[in-house]
N, C-alpha and C positions, 0 to 999 in steps of 0.2 A: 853622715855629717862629719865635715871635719874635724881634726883634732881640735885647732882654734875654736870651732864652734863649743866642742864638747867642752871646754873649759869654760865659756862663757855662761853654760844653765845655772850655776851657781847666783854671778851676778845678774843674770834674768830674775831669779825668784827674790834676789835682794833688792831689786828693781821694785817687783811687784809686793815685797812687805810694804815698804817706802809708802807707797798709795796705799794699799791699806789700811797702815798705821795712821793715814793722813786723812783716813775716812776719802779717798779722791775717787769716787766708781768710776768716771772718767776716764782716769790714768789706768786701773784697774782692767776696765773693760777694752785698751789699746793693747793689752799684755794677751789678748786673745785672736785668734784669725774668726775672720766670719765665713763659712756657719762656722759654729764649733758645736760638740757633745759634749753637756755635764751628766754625769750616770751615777749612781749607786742600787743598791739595794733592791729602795724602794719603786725608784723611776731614771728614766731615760728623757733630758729635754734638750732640743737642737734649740740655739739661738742663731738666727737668720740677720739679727739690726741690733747694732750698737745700743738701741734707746732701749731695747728688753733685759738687754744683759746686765746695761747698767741699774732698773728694776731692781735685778736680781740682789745685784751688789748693795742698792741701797738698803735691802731688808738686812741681808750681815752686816752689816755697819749696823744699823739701828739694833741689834743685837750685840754688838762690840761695846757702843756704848754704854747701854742696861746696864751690860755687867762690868763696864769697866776694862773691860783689856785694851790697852792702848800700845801693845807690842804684841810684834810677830816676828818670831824665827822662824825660818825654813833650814828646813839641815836634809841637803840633798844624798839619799843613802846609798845610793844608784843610776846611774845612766848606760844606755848602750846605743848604739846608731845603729837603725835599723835600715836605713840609706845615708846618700850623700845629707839631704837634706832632713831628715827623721830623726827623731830620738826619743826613747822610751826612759823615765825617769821617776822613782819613788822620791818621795818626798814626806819630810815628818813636820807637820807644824808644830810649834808651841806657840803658846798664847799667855800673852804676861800682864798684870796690872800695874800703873804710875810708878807701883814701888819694887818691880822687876820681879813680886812675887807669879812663881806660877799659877795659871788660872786651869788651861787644858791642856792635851798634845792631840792631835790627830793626822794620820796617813793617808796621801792622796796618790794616785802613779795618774802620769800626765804624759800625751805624746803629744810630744812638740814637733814644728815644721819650721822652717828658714822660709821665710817670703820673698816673694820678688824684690824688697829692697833690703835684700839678708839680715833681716830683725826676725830674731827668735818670737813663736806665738802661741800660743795653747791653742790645742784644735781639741785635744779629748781632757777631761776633767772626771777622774774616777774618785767618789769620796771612799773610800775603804771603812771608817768607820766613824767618821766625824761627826752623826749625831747620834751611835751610842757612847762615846766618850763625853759630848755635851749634856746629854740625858746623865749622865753619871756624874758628871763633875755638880747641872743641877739639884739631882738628888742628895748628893752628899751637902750642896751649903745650905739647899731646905732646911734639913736637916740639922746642920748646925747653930741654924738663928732660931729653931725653935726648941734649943737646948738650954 
């Protein structure tokens, strides 16, 4: 990947809070190549069609809302080009409510690809541990409203 490219993953993932924050799966799910692989842990799932992926997105939204987070940082803590066109990159999210208090953070590493009309895309999506930090961040406000 080029240099120019390598400097642009930053404004990619600030690209893709944007939507996010905007609840848009739409725009969300343009920030991906088709197929792509989301992975963790638990499971491994290839999205094949825009209309699955967006699915996907709709259920995090519908959970953004519940709880209120209506911000997203991305603070990208590494990148490397693994070709012209490749790049492997961690990334830390935080997740923030209306009043910019923190809500979670969690860590994903992503290889991105340049496509044929050289737009950066998510092809792999590794959660690292983003739903034992939502499981924690839940248990702890359980916990505090029934204080």
């Amino acid at each position: 990947m080029s240099e120019q490219a390598l400097y642009k993953v930053s404004d990619f993932f600030d690209s893709y809070a944007r939507a996010l924050e905007g609840f848009d799966t739409k725009a969300m799910a343009q920030h991906y190549m088709l197929p792509c692989l989301f992975m963790s842990d638990d499971n491994s799932t290839m999205f094949t069609e825009a209309s699955k992926l967006e699915g996907l997105f709709n259920q995090g939204t519908g959970f953004y809302k519940q709880f209120g987070i209506t911000h997203a940082r991305p603070e990208v803590w590494s990148k490397r080009a693994w070709t012209d066109r490749i790049v492997k990159c961690k990334v830390n999210w935080q997740y923030f409510d209306a009043n910019n208090k923190p809500i979670y953070d969690c860590d994903y590493q992503y290889v991105l690809k340049v496509d044929k009309q050289d737009k950066i895309r998510i092809e792999v999506s590794v959660s690292i541990n983003e739903k034992e930090k939502m499981q924690k961040w839940q248990s702890a406000n359980t916990q505090s409203e029934g204080s």
